[in-house]
C-alpha positions in Angstrom: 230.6 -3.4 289.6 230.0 -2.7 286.2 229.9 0.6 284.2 226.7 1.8 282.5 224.7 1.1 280.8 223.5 -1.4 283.1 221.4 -4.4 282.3 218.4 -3.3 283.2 219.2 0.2 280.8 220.6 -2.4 278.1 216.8 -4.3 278.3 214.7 -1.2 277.8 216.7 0.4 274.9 216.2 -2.9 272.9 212.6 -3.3 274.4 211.9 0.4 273.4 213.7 0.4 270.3 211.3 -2.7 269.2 208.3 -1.2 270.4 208.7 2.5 268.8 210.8 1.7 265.5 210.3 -1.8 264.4 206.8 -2.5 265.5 205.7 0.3 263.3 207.9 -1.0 260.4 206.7 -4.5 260.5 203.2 -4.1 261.2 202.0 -5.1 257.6 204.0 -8.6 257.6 201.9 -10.5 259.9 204.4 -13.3 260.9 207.0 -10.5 261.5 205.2 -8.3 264.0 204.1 -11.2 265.7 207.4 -12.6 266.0 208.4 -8.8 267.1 206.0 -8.5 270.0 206.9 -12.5 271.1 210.7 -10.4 271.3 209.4 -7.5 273.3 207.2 -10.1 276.0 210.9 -12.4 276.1 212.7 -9.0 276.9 209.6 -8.2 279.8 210.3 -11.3 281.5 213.8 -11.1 281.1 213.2 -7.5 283.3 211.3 -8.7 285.5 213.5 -11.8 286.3 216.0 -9.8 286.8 213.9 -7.4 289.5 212.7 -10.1 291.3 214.8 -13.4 291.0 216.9 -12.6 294.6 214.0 -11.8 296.4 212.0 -15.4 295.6 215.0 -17.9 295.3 215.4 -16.8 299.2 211.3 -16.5 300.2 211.7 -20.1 298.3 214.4 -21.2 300.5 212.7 -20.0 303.2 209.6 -21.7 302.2 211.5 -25.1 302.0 213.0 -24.4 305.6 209.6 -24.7 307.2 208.5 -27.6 305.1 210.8 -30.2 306.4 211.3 -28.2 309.9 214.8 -27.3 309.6 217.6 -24.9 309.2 219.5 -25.4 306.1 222.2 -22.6 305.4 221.8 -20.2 302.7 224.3 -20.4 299.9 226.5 -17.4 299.6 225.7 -16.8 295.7 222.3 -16.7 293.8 224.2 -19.2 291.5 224.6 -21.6 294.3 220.9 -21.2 295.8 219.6 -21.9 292.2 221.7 -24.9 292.4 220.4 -26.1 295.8 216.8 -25.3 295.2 216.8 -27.6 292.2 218.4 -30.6 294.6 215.8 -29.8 297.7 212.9 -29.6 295.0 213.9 -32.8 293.4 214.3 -34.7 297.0 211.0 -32.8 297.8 209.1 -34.2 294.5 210.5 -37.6 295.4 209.0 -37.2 299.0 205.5 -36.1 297.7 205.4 -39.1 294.8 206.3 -41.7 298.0 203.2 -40.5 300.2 205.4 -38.2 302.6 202.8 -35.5 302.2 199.4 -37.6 301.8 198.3 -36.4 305.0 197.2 -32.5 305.0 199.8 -30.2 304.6 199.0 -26.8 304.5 202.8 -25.7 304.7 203.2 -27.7 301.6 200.3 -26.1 300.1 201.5 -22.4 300.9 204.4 -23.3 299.3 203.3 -24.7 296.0 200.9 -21.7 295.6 203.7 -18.7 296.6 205.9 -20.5 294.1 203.2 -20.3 291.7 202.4 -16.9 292.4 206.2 -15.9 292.0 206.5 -17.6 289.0 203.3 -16.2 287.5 204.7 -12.6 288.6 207.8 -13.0 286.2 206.1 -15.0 283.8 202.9 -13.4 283.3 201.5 -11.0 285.6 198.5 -9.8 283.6 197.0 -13.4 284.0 198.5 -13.4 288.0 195.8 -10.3 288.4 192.9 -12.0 287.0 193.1 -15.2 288.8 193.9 -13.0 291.7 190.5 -11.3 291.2 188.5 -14.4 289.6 189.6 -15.8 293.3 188.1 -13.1 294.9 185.0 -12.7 293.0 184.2 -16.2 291.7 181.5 -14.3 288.8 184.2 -13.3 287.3 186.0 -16.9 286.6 184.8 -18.1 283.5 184.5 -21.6 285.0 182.2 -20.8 287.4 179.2 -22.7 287.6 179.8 -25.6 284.4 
């Protein structure tokens, strides 16, 4: 649809040009090159938001489908689905804060930890990996054992 560069070439000439010309340039004024690398993470999210953003608004929608047991259409634009996520999570809040889920729910449960998992993924994937492998070997979790 649109001519190049593309977004994803527009994010990693800034992201590169931070990293290899002004990083060096700034390294001396401390509030500077932190401000510079808090850029160069914003611009790493951005990226990966961008990568993964179609694929978990519909696994979310999905997700939401089996919670309350029905099929509710998928809106034709990622727009839209944002929009309808943010109504079916409010009504689904609302359900939780009334007692609807009090009793066991381990779809509910899947759901609130893929979310989490997605959202770590865009967020901050570095940290994703070591609660992934704190949660596989519990010696490793800082926590463990206070």
């Amino acid at each position: 649809m649109y001519d190049r560069p593309t977004l994803q070439e527009l994010i990693d000439a800034v992201r590169l040009h931070l990293e290899s010309a002004v990083i060096p340039a700034v390294r001396e004024d401390r509030k500077l090159y932190f401000q510079t690398l808090v850029a160069i993470n914003v611009l790493k999210i951005a990226e990966r938001e961008h990568q993964m953003d179609g694929d978990h608004i519909r696994a979310e929608w999905t997700r939401l489908n089996s919670i309350e047991n029905r099929d509710v259409h998928l809106p034709s634009s990622d727009g839209e689905i944002r929009l309808a996520l943010a109504e079916r999570n409010a009504a689904l809040c609302t359900q939780i804060r009334a007692g609807g889920y009090d009793e066991s729910s381990d779809l509910l449960l899947s759901h609130l930890k893929s979310t989490t998992i997605e959202q770590l993924q865009v967020a901050n994937p570095n940290y994703l990996k070591k609660l992934m492998l704190e949660d596989e070997n519990p010696a490793l979790d800082a926590w463990h054992n206070r």
